[in-house]
N, C-alpha and C positions, 0 to 999 in steps of 0.2 A: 768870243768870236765863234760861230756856226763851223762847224766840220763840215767838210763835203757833206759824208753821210749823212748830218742833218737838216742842211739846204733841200739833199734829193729828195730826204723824207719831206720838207713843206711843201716842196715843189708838188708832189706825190698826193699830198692830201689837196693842194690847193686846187692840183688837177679835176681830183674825185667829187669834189664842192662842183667844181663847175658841170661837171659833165650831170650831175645831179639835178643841177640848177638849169639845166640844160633840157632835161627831161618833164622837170616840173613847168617849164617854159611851154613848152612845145602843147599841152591841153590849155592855154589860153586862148581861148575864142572858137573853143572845140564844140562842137554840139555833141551832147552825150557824151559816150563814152569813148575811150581810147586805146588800141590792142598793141602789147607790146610790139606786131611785125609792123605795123604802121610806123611806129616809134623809132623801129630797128631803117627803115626806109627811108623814113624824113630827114633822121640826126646821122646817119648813119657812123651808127654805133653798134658793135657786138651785142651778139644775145645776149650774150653772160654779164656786158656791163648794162643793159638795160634792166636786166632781171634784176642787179645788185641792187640799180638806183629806186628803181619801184619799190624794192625792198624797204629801202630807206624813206621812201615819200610816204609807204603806210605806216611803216612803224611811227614816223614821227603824226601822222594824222593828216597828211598833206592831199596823199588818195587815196583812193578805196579800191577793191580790186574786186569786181563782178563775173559771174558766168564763172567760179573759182579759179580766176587769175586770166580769163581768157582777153579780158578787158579791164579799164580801172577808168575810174570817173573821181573827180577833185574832190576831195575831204574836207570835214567838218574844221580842220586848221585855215585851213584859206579863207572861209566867210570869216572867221578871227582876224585877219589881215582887212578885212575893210570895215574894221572898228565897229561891227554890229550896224551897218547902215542899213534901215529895212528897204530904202529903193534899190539896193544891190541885189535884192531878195525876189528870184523869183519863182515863185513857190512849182509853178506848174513847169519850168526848164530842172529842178532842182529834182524833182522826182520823177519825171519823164523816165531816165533809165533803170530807177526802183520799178515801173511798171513794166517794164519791159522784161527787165529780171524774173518779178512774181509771174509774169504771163509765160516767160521760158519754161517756170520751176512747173506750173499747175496744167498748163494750154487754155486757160481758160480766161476769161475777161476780166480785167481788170479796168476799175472805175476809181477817180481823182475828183474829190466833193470839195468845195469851201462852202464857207458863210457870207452870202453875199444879204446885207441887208436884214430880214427875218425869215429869209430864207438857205436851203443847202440848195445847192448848183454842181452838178456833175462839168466841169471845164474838161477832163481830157477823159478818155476811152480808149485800153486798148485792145479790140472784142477779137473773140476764138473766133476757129474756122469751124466749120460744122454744124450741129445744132448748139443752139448758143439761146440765152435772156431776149426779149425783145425790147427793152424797158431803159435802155443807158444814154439816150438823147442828150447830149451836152446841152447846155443853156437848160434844163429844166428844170424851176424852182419848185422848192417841195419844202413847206413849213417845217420847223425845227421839229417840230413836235409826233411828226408822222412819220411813220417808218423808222426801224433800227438805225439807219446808216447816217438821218437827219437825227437819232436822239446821243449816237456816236459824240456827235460835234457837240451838241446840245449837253451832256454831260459835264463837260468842262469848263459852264460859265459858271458865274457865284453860285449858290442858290437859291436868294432872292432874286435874283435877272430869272431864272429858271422858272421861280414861279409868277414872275410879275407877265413872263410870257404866255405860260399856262392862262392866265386871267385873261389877258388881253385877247389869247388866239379864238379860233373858231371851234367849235367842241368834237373833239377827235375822229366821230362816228360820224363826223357831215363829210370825210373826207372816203367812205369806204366804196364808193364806187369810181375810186383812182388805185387806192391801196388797199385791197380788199378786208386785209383781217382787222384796220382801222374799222369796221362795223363795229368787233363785237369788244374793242378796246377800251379804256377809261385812262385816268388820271396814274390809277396806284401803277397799271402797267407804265404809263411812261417813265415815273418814279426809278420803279423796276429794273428795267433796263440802263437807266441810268447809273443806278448803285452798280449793278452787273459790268458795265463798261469800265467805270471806276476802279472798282476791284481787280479787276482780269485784265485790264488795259485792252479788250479786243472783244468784238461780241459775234457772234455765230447763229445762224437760223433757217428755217428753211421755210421758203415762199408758200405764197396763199397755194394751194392747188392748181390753181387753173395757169398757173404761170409755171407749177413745177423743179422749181430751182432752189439751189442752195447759195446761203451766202457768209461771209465772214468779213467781218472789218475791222480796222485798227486807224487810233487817231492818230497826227502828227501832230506834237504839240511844241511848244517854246519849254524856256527854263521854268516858268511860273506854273507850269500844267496849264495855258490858256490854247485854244485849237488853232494852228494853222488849215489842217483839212484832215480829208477822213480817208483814206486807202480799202476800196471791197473788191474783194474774188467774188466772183458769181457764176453760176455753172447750173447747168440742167444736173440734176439729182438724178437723172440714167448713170452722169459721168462722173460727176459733183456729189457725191453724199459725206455726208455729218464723219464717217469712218474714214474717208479721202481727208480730209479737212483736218479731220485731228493727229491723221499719222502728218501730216505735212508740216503740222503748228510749228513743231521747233527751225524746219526750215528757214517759216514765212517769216516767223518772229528774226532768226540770222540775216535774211536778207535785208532787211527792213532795219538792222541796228544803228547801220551808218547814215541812215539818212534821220533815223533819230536823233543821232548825235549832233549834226549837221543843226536840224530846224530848231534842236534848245539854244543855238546861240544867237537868234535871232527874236527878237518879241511879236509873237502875234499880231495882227491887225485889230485893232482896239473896233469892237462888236459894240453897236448901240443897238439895244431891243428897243423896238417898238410899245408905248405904254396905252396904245389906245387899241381900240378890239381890230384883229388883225382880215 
């Protein structure tokens, strides 16, 4: 038989489960993210037990805590909970507050790339104030094979897909009056850049001249290294330069862990290349 003392204790913990469970509650059907005072308002619950339970929901992987704790957004554990379904997945609600994050951490523009078809498609943009890229049009498709941020994604198919594209596509320098230094590009450069992605997990560079700007990008991938989509900073190189970019990397790369964590437990959207000339 149970002692008082030890009834109180289950009572006690049974409590602490729920008021937990209570909190991990409360970001279902949230857009973005969620700040402990919101939490402290709605559940109303003490600071000090919100702060515990948060505690608790990252530790075990449930949320993630953004803007260093000023806010938290659901963890890489929950897409766990619906058994890897990829229509539960949706890529561009899923990194919404990643972009928000990387645009707090730099001020600078942040752009959200898939693979639609044999082409990269910018879906979401979140552009600086100020002088800013002119160049982040969502819906605009841009072959795989053109541009760093299109050979980003492009890096991570087989590479026979890689080259069967290669073959199929239109010859790199027919694209240089969209992307300029596509003039003076070839084959070995896409190659190039592909190993370079590969290796570094993130590729970094700075725009034709007449545009001015700096850029950096990182893939989002599944468990198998196949691409969800490509995350780039972009910024005018007055504000943006190569030495900005590099003192910041270990930031970009922290911000950005959780939602890697997050996109490995879902598989990729199965990419069919086009085999006829593009």
């Amino acid at each position: 038989m149970k002692t008082t003392k030890q009834a109180e204790s289950v009572e006690y913990r049974n409590q602490a489960a729920q008021r937990v469970l209570s909190v991990l509650a409360a970001f279902v059907g949230s857009e973005g993210t969620v700040s402990p005072r919101n939490l402290e308002e709605s559940l109303g619950l003490t600071k000090i037990t919100i702060r515990r339970a948060l505690e608790t929901l990252e530790t075990s992987g449930f949320v993630t805590s953004m803007d260093g704790g000023k806010s938290y957004a659901l963890g890489y554990r929950v897409l766990g909970l619906s058994n890897g379904r990829v229509d539960d997945f949706d890529i561009k609600d899923i990194c919404r507050p990643f972009l928000a994050a990387l645009h707090e951490l730099t001020g600078e523009s942040v752009i959200l790339s898939i693979i639609a078809g044999d082409n990269r498609v910018p879906m979401d943009v979140i552009e600086a104030k100020g002088p800013r890229i002119a160049h982040t049009q969502k819906g605009l498709s841009v072959p795989l094979h053109v541009g760093k941020t299109s050979r980003t994604l492009l890096a991570f198919l087989d590479d026979a897909d890689i080259e069967a594209y290669i073959r199929a596509a239109k010859p790199i320098n027919e694209f240089g009056d969209f992307f300029a230094a596509s003039r003076f590009e070839t084959v070995d450069d896409i190659w190039r850049d592909v190993r370079k992605v590969r290796e570094d997990g993130y590729i970094m560079w700075a725009g034709a001249e007449e545009f001015g700007a700096f850029y950096v990008t990182f893939p989002i991938l599944d468990r198998a290294s196949r691409p969800h989509a490509a995350l780039t900073i972009a910024g005018p190189r007055e504000r943006f330069t190569e030495k900005r970019a590099r003192e910041l990397l270990p930031e970009l790369r922290s911000v950005l862990r959780p939602l890697e964590d997050r996109a490995r437990l879902i598989p990729a959207s199965p990419i069919l290349i086009t085999r006829e000339h593009l």
